[in-house]
C-alpha positions in Angstrom: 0.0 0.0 0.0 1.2 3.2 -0.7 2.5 5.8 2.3 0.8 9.6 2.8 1.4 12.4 4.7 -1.3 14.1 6.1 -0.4 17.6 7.5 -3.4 18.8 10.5 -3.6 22.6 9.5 -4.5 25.1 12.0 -6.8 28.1 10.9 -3.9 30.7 10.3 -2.4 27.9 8.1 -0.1 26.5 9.7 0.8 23.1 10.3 3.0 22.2 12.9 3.4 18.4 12.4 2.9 15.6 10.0 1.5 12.2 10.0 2.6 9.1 8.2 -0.1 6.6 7.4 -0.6 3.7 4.6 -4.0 3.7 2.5 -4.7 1.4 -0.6 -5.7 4.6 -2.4 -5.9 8.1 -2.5 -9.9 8.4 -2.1 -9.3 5.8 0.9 -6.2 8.3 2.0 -8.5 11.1 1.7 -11.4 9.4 4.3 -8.4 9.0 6.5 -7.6 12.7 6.5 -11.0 13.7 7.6 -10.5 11.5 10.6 -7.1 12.8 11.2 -9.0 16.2 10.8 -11.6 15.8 13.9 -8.9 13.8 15.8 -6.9 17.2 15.4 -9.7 19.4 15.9 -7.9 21.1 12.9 -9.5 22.9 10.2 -7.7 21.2 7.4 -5.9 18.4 6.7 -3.1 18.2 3.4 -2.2 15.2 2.2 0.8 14.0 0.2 1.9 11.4 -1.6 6.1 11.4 -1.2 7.9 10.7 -3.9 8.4 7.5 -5.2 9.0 7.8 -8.9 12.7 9.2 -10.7 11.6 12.4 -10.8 11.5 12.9 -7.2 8.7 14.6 -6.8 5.7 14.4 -4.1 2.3 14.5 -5.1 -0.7 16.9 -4.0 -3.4 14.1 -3.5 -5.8 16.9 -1.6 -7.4 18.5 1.3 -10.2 18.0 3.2 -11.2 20.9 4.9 -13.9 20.2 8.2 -16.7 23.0 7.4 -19.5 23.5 10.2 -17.5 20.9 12.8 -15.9 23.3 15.3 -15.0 21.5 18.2 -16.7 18.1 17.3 -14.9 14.8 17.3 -17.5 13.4 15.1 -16.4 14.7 11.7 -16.4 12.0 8.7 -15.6 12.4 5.1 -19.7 13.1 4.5 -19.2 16.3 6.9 -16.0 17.5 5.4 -15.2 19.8 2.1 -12.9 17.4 -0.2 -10.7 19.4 -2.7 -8.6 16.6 -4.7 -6.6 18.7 -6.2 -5.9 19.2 -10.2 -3.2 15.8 -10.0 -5.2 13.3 -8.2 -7.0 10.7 -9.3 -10.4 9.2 -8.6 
């Protein structure tokens, strides 16, 4: 399975860590980072794909963004804004 990195952002942007988790895909990676997202009580999560090809570049796979879930634990990829990005695939 490939490896992401999902980045919790906080609401001025920044992100101040980075986690690094397996998913069989990117919509499956992208579920994960709304999880990671109400786990965080962040407001964003980015996720990457790292590099794994000769050109040795990472990936934008997207970012979900938790809209109307302030403070709740409860978010899940139906409660969250999904933007994929203009290189991922579905």
């Amino acid at each position: 399975m490939p490896a992401y990195l999902f980045y919790p952002r906080r609401a001025n942007g920044v992100s101040l860590t980075f986690i690094a988790e397996t998913a069989a895909n990117d919509v499956e990676a992208l579920e994960l980072a709304a999880e990671i997202a109400a786990a965080h009580e962040c407001v964003g999560v980015f996720v990457w794909e790292p590099a794994t090809g000769l050109d040795g570049k990472d990936r934008f796979v997207g970012e979900v963004n938790s809209l109307g879930v302030e403070g709740s634990h409860e978010a899940s990829a139906e409660e969250a804004s999904v933007d994929r990005g203009a290189s991922a695939t579905a």
